[in-house]
gemmi code that builds the backbone of each chain (N, CA, C; Angstrom):
import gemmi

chains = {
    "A": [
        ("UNK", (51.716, -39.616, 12.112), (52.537, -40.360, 11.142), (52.947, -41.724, 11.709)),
        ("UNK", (53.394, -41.453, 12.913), (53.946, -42.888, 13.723), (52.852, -43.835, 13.863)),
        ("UNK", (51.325, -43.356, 14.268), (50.208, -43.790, 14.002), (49.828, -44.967, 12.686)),
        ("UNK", (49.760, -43.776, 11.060), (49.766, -44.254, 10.267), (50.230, -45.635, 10.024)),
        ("UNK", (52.379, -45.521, 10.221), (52.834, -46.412, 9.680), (52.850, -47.694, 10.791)),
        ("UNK", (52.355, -47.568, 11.813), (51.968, -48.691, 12.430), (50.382, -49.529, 12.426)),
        ("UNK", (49.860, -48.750, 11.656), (48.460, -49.193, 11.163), (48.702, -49.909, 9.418)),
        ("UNK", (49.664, -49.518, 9.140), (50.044, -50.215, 7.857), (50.226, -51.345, 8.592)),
        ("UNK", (51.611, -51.153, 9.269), (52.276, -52.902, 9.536), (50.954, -53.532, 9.956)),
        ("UNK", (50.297, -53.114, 10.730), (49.235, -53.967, 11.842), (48.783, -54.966, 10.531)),
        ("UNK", (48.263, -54.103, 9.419), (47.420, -54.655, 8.103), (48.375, -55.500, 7.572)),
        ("UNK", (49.344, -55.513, 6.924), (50.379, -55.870, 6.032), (50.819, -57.427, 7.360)),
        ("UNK", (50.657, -57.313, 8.073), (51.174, -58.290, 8.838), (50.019, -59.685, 8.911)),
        ("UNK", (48.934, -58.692, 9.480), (47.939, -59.630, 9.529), (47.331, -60.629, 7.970)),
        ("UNK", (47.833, -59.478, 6.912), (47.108, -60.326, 6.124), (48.677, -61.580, 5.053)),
        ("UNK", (49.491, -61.258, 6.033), (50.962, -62.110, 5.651), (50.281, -63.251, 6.826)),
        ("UNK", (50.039, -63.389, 7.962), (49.703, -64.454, 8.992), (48.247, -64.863, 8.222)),
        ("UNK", (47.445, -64.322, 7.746), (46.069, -64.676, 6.740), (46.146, -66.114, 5.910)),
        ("UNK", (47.457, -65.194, 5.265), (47.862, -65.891, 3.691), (48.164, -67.395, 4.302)),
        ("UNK", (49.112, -68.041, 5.070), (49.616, -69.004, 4.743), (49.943, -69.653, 6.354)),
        ("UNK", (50.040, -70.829, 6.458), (50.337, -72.239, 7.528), (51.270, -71.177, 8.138)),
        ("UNK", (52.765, -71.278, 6.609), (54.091, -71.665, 6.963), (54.377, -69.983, 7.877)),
        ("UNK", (53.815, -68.582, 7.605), (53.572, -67.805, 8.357), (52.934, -67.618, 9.701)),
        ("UNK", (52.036, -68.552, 10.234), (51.622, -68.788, 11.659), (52.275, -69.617, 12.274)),
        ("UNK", (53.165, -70.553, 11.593), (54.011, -71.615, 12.386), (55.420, -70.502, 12.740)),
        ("UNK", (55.693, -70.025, 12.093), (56.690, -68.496, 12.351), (56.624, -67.370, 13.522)),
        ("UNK", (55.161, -67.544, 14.167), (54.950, -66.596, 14.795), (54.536, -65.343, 13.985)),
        ("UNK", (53.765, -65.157, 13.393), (53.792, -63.633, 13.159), (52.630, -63.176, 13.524)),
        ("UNK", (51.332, -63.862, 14.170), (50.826, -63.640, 14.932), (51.490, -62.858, 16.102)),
        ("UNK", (52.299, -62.971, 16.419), (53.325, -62.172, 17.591), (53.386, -60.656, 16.771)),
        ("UNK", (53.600, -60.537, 15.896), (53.624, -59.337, 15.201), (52.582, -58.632, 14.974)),
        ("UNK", (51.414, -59.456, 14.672), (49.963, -58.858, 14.968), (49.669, -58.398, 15.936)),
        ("UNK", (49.928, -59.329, 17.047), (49.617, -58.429, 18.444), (50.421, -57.024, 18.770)),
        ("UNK", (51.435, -56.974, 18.364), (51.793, -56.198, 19.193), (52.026, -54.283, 18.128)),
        ("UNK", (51.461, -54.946, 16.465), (51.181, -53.677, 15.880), (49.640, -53.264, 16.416)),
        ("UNK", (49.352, -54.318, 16.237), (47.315, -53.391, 16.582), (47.589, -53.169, 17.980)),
        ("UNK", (48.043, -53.545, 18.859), (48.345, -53.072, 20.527), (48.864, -51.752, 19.952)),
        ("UNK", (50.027, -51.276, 19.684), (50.297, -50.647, 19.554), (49.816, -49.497, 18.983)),
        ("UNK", (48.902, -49.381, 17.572), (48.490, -48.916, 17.252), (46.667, -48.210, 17.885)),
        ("UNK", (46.388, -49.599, 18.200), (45.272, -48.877, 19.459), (45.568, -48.263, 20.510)),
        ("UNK", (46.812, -48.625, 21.055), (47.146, -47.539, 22.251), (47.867, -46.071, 21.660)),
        ("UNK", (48.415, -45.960, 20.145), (48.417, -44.489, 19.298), (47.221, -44.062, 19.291)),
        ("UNK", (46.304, -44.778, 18.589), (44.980, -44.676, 18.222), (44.154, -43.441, 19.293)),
        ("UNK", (44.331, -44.002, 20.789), (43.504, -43.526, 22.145), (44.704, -41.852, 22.333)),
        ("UNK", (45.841, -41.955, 21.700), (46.903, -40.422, 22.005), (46.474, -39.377, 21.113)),
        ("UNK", (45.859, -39.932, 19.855), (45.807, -39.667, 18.542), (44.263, -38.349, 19.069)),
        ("UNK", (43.297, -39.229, 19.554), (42.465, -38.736, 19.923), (42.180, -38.216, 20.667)),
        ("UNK", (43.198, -38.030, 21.914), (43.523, -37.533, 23.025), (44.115, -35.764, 22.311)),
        ("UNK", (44.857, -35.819, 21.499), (45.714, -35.002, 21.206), (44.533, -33.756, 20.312)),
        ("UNK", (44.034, -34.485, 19.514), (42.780, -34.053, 18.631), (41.679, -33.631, 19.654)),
        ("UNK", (41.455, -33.728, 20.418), (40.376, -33.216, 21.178), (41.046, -31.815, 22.020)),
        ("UNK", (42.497, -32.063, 22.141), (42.902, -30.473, 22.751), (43.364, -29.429, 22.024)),
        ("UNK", (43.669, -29.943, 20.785), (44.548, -29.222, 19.185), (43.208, -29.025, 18.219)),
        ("UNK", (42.280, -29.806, 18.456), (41.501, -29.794, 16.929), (42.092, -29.764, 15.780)),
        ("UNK", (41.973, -28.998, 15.057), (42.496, -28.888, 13.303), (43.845, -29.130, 12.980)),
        ("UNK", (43.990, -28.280, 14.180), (45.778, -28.147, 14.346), (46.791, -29.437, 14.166)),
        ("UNK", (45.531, -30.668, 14.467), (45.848, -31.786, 14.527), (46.711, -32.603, 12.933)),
        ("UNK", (45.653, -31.905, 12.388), (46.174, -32.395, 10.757), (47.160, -32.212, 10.101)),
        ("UNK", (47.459, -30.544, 10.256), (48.232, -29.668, 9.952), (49.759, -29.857, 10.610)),
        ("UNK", (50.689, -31.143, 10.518), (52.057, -30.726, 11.912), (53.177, -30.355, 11.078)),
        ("UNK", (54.019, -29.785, 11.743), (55.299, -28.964, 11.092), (56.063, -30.353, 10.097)),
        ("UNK", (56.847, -30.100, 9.202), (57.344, -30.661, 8.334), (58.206, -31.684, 9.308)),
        ("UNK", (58.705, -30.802, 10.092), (59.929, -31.258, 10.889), (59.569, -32.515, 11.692)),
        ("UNK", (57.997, -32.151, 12.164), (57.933, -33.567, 13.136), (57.317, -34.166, 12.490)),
        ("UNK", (56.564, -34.215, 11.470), (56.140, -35.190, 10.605), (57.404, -36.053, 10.165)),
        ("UNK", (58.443, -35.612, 9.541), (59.794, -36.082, 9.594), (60.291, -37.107, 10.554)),
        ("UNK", (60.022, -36.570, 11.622), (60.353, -37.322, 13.164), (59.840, -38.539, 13.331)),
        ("UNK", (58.299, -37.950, 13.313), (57.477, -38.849, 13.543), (57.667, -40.207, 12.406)),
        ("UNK", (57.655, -40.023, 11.020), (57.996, -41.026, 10.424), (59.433, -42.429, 10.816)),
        ("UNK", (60.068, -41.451, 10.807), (61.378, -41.773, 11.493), (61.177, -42.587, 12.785)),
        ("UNK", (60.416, -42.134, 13.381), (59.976, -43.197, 14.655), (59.529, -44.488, 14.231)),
        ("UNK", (58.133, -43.922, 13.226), (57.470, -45.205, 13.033), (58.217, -46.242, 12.556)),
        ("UNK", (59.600, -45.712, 11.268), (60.330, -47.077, 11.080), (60.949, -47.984, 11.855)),
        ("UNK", (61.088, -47.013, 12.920), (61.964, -47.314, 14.273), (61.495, -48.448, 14.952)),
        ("UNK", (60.115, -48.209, 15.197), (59.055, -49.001, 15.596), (59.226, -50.054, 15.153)),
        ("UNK", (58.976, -50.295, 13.731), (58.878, -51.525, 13.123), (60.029, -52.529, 13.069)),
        ("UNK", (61.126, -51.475, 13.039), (62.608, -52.317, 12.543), (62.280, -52.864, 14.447)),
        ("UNK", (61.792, -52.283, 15.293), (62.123, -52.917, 16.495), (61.523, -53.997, 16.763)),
        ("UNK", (59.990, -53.816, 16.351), (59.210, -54.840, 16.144), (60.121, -56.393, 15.830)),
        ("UNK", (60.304, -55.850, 14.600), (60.959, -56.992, 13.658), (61.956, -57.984, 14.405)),
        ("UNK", (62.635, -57.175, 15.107), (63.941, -58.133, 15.547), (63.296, -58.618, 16.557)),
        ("UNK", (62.093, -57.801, 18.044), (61.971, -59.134, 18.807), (61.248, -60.164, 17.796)),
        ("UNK", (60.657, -60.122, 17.029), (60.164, -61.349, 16.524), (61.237, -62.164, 15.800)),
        ("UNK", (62.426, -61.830, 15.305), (62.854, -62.582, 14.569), (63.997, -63.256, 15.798)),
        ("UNK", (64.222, -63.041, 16.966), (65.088, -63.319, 17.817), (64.205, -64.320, 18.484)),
        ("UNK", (62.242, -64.328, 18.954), (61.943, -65.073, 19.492), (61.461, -66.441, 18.407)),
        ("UNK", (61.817, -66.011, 17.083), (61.744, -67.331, 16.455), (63.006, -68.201, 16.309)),
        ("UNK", (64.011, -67.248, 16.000), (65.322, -67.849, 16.297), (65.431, -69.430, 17.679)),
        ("UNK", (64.650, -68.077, 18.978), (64.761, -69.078, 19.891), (64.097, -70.126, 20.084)),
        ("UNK", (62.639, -69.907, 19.668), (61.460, -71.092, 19.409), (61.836, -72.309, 18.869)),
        ("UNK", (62.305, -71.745, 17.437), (63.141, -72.636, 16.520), (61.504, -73.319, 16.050)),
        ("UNK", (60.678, -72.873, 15.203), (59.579, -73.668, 14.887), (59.944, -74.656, 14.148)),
        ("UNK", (60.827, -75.064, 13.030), (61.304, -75.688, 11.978), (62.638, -76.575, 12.383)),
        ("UNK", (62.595, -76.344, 14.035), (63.797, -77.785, 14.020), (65.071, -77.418, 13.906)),
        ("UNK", (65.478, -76.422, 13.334), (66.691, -76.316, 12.059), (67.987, -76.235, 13.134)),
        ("UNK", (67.936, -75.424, 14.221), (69.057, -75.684, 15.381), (69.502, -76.964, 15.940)),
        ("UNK", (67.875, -77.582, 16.365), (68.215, -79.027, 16.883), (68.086, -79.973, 16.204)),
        ("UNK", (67.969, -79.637, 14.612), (68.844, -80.837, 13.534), (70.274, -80.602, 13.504)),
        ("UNK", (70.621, -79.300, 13.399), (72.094, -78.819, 13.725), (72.431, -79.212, 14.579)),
        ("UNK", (72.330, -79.302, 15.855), (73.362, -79.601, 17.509), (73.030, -81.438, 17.159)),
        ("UNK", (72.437, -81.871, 16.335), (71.849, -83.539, 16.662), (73.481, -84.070, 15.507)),
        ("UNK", (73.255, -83.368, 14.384), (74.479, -83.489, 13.753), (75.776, -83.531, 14.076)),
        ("UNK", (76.544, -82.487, 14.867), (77.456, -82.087, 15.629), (77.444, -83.391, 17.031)),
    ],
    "B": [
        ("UNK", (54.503, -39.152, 28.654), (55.077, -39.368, 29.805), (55.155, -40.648, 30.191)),
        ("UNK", (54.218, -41.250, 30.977), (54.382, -42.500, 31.312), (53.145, -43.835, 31.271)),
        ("UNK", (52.123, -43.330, 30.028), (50.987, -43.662, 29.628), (51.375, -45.567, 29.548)),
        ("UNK", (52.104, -45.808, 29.401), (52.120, -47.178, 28.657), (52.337, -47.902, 30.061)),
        ("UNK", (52.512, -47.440, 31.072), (52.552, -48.424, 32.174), (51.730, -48.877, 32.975)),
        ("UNK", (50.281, -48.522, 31.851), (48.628, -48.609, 32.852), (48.410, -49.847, 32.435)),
        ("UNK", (48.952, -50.330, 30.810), (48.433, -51.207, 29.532), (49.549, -52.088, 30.239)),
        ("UNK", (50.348, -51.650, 30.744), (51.965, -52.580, 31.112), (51.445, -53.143, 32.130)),
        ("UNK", (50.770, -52.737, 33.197), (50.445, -53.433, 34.434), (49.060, -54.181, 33.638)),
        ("UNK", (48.166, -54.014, 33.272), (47.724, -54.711, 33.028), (47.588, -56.024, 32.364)),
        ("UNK", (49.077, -55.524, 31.876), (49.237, -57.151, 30.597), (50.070, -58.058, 32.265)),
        ("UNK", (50.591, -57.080, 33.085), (51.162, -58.444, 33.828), (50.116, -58.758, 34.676)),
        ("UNK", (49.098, -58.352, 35.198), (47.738, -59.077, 36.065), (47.207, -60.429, 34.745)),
        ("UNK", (47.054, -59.582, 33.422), (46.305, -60.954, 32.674), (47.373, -61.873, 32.029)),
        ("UNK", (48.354, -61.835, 32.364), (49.505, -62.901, 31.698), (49.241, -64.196, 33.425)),
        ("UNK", (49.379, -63.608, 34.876), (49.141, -64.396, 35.701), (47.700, -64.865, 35.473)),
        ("UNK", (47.122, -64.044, 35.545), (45.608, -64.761, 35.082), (45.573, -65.963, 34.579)),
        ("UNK", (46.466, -65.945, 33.138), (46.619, -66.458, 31.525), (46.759, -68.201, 32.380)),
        ("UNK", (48.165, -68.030, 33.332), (48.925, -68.747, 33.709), (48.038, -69.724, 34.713)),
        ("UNK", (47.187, -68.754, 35.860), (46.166, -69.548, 36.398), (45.299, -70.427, 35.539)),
        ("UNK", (44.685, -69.633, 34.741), (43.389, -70.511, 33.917), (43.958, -71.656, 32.910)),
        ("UNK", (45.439, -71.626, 32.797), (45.466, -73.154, 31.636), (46.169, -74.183, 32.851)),
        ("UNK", (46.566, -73.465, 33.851), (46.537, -74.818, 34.553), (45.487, -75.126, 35.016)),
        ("UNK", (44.280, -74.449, 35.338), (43.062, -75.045, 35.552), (42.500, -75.670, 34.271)),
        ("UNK", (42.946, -75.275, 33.051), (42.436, -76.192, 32.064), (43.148, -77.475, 31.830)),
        ("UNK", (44.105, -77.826, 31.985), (45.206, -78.681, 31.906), (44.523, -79.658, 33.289)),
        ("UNK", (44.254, -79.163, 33.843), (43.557, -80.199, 35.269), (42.344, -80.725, 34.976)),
        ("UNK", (41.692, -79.883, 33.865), (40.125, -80.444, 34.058), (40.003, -81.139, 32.252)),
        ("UNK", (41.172, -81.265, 31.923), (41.369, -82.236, 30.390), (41.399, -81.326, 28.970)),
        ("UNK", (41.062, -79.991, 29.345), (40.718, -79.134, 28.184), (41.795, -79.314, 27.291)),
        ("UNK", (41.936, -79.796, 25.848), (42.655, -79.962, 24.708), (43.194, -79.396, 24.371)),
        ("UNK", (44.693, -78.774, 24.765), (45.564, -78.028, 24.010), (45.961, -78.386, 22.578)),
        ("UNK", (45.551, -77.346, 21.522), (45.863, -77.969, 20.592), (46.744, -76.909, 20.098)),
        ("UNK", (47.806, -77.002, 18.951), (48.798, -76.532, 17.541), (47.383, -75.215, 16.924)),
        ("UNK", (47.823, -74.251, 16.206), (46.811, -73.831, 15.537), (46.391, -73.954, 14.656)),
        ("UNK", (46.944, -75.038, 13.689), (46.502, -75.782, 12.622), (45.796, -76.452, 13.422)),
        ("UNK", (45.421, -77.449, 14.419), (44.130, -78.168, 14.952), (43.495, -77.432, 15.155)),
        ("UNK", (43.761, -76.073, 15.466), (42.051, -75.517, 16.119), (40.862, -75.174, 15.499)),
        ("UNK", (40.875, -75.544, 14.201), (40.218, -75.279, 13.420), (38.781, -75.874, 13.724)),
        ("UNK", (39.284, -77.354, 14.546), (37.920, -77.651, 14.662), (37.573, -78.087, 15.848)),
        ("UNK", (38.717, -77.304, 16.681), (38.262, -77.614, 18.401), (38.018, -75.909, 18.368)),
        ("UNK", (37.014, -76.680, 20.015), (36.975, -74.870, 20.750), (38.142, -74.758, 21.233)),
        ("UNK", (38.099, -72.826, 20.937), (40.049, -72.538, 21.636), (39.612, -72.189, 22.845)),
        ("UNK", (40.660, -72.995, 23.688), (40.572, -72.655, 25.179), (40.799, -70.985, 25.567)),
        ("UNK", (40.226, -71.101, 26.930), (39.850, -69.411, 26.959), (41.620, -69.054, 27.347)),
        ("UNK", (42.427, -69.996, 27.861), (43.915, -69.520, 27.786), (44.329, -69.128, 26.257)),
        ("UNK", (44.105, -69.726, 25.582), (44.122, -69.202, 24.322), (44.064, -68.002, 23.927)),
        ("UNK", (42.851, -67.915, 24.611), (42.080, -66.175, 24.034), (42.702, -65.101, 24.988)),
        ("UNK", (43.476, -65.785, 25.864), (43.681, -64.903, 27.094), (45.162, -64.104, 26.060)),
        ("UNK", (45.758, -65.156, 25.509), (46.801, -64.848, 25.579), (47.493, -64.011, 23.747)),
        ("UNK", (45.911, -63.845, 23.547), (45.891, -62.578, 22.384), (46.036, -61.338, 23.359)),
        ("UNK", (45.099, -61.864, 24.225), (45.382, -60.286, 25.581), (46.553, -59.282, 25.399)),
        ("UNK", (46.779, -60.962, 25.655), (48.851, -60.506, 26.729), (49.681, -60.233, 25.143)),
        ("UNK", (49.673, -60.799, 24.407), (50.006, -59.969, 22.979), (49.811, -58.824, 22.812)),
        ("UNK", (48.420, -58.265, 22.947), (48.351, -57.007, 22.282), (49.020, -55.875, 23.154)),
        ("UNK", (48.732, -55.828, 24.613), (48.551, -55.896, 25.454), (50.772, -54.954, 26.459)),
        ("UNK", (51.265, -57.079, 25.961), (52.702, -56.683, 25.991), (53.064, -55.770, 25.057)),
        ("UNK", (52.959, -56.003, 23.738), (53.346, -55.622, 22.603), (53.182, -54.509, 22.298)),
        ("UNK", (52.388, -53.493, 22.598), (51.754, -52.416, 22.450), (52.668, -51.643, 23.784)),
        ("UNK", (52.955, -52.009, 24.865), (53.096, -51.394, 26.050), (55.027, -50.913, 25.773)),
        ("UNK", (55.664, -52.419, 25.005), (56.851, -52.053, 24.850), (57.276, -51.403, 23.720)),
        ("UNK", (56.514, -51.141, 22.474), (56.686, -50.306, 21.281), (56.027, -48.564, 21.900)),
        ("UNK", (55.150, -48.808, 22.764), (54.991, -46.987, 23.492), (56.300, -46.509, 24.462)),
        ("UNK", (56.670, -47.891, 25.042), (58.148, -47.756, 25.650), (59.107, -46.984, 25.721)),
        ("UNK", (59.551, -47.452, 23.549), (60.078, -46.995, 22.933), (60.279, -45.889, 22.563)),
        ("UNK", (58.803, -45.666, 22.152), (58.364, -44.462, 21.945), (58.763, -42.813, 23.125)),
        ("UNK", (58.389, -43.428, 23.908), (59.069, -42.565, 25.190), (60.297, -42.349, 25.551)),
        ("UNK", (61.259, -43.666, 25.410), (62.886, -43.146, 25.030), (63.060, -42.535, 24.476)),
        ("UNK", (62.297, -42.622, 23.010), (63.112, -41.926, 21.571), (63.049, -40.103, 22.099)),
        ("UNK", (61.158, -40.298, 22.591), (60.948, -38.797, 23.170), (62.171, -38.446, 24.567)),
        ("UNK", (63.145, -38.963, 25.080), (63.696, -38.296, 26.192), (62.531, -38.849, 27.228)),
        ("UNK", (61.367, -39.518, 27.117), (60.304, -39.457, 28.750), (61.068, -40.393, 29.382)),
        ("UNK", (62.171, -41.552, 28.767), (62.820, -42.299, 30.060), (63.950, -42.663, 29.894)),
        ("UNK", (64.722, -42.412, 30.943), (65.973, -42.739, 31.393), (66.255, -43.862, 31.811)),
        ("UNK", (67.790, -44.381, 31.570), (68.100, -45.859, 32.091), (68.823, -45.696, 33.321)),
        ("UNK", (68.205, -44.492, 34.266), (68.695, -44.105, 35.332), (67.794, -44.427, 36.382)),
        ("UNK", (68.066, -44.321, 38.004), (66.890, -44.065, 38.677), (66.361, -42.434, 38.400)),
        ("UNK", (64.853, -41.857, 38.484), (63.877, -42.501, 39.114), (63.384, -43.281, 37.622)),
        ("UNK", (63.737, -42.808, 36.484), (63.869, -43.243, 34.904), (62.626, -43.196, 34.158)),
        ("UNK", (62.162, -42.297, 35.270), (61.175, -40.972, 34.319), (61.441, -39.916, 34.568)),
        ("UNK", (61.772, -39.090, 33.489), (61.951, -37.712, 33.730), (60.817, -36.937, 34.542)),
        ("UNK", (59.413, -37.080, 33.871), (58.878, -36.622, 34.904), (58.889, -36.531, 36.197)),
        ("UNK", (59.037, -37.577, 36.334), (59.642, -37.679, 38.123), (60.372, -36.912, 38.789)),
        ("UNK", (61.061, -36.060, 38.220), (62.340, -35.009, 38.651), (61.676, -33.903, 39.164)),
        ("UNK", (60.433, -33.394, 38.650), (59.443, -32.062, 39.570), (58.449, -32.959, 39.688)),
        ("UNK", (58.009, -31.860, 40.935), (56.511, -32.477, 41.291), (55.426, -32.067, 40.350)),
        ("UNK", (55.733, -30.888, 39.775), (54.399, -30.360, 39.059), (54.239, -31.252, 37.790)),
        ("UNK", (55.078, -31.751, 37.169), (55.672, -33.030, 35.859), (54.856, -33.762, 36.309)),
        ("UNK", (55.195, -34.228, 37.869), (54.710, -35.887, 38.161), (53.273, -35.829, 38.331)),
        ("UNK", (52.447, -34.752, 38.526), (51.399, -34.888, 38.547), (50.270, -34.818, 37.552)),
        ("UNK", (51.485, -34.094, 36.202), (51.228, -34.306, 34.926), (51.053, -35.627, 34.547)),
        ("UNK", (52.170, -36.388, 34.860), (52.333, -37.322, 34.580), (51.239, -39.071, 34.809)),
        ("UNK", (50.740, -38.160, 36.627), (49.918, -39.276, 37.014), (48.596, -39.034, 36.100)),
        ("UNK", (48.277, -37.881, 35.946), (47.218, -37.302, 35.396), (47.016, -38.016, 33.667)),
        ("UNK", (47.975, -37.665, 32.937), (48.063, -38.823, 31.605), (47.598, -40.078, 32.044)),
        ("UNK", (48.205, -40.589, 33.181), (48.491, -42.307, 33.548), (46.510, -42.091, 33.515)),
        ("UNK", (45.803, -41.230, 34.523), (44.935, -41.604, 34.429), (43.795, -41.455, 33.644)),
        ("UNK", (43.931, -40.752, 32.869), (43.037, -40.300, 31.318), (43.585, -41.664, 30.418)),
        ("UNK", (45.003, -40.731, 29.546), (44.956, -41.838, 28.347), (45.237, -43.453, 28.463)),
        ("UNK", (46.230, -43.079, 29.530), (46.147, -44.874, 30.035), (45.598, -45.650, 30.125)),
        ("UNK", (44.781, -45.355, 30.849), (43.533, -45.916, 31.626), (42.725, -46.488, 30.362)),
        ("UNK", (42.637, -45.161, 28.980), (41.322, -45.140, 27.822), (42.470, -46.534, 27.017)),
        ("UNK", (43.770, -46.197, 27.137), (44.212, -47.508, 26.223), (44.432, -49.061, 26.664)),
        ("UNK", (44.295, -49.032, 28.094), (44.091, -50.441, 28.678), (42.474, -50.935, 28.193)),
        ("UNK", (41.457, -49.508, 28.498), (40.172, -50.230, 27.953), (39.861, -50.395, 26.998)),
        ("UNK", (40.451, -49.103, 25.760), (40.192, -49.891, 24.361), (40.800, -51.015, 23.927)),
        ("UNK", (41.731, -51.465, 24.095), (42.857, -52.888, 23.856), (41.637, -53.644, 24.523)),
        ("UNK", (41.554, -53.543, 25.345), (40.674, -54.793, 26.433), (39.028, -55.027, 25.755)),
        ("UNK", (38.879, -53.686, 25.363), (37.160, -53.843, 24.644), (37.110, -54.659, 22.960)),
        ("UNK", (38.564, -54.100, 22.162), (38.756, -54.517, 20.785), (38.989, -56.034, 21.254)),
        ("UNK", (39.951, -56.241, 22.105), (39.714, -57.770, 22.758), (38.701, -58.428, 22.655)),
        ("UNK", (37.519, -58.064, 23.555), (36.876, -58.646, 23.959), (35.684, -58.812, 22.635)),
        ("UNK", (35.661, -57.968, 21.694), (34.673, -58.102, 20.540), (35.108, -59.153, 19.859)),
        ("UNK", (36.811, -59.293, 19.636), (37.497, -60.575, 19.215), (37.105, -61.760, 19.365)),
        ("UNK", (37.144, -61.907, 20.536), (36.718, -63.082, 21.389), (35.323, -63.532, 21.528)),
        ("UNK", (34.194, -62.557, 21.029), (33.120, -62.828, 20.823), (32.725, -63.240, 19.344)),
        ("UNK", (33.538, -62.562, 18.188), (33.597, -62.789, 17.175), (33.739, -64.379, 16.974)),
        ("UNK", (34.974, -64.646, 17.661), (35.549, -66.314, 17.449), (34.597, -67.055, 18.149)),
        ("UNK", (33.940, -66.595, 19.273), (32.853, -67.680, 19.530), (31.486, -67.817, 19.142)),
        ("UNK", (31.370, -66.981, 18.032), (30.361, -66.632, 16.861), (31.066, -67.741, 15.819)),
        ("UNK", (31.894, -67.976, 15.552), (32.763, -68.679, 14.236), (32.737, -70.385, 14.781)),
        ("UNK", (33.246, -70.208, 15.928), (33.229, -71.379, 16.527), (31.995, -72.596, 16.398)),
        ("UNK", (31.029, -71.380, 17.037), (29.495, -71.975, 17.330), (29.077, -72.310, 15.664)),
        ("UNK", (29.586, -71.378, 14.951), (28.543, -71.976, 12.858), (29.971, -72.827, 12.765)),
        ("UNK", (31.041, -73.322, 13.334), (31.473, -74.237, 12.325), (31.093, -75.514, 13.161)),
        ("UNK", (30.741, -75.894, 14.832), (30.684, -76.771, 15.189), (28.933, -76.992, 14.907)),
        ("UNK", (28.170, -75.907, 14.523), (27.077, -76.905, 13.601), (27.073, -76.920, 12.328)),
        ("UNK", (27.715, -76.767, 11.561), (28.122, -77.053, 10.199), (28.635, -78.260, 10.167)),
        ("UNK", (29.311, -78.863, 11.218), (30.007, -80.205, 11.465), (29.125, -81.260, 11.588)),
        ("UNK", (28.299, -80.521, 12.808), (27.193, -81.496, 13.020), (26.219, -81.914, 11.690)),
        ("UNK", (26.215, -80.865, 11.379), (25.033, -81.331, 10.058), (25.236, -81.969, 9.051)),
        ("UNK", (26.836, -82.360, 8.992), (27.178, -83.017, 7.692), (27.782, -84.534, 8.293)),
        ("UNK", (27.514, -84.198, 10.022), (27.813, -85.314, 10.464), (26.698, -86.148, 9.809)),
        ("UNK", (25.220, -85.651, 10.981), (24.384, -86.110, 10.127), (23.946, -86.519, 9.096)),
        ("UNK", (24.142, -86.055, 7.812), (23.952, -86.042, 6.844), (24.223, -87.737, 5.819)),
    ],
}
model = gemmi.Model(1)
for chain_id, residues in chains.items():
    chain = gemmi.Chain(chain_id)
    for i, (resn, *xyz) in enumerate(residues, 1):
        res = gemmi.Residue()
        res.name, res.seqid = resn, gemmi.SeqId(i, " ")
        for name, pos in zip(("N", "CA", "C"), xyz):
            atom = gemmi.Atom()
            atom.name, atom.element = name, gemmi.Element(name[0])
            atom.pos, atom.b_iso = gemmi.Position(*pos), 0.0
            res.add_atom(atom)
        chain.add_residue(res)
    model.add_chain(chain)
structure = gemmi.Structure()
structure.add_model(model)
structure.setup_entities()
């Protein structure tokens, strides 16, 4: 599941950095890297796990499917903030040091 | 257990790497450009290095995570649980050297098809250029 929803973001991200300038001047390339990292290094557990479980693999208790989802948002909301803290600090758009130039 | 610190050491060998090779590019004139210019320069191989260290970092500190959430680490010493028995830790080295190992090389192989891809893209747009230079 944690898998899954980090193979969403990986997609959903990349094709938001695809779409437009004003999204790569943002960094979200930073966000690309580090869902498909992420998700290829699930990817290699995923298959790791499936080769000692087989079927069993498909089949997981309600409970940790639960979990596991719960992670993956976890993931993302974590994702999210280093990126939105290292754009903060980047400042691609100026907007701080038009602020401190004002002041 | 402690899988993400094979992909972790490796992003810090190719981040120094990263760091060596653009000051060797920076010495020998290579064109740093914005990524709106690169469209029609070649991207320096620091460039490409440093999708590496993206996927690479990024991946190493979201499995991190992942291992807190599981209880595998503590903000204590030795701050892996495994570490606390020996029979754990050898579990533990044992992961490091199977899946670890397989996710430093798949990151590093999906890399490296990347990087061949873009210098496939590179090479048809700088003769597409040429030909309409010509033209």
């Amino acid at each position: 599941m944690t898998l899954l929803i980090t193979i969403l973001a990986a997609v959903a991200a990349t094709v938001i950095w695809y779409s437009g300038e004003k999204a790569r001047k943002l960094h979200v390339g930073m966000l690309v890297c580090m869902f498909w990292g992420a998700s290829l290094m699930w990817l290699v557990d995923a298959v790791v796990e499936f080769a000692e479980i087989r079927a069993e693999y498909f089949t997981p208790a309600p409970a940790d499917m639960l979990n596991d989802a719960f992670l993956g948002f976890s993931v993302i909301a974590l994702a999210l903030v280093i990126w939105i803290v290292t754009v903060l600090i980047r400042d691609p758009n100026g907007v701080f040091k038009k602020r401190l130039k004002k002041n | 257990m402690a899988c993400f610190l094979v992909p972790a050491t490796e992003a810090v060998v190719t981040t120094i790497i990263t760091k060596v090779v653009e000051a060797r590019e920076k010495k020998a004139g290579v064109e740093h450009v914005s990524e709106a210019e690169l469209k029609e320069v070649k991207t320096p191989f620091s460039k490409k290095m440093k999708w590496l260290n993206g996927l690479l970092w990024g991946g190493s500190v979201l499995l991190a995570f992942e291992h807190l959430w599981h209880g595998e680490i503590t903000p204590f010493f030795p701050f892996l649980t495994a570490m606390a028995d020996p029979a754990e830790t050898a579990d533990m080295l044992h992961e490091m050297a199977t899946s670890g190992v397989a996710m430093a090389a798949v990151v590093t192989l999906v890399w490296g098809g990347v990087v061949i891809v873009s210098g496939v893209l590179e090479k048809r747009a700088a003769a597409e250029k040429e030909a309409e230079e010509t033209q």
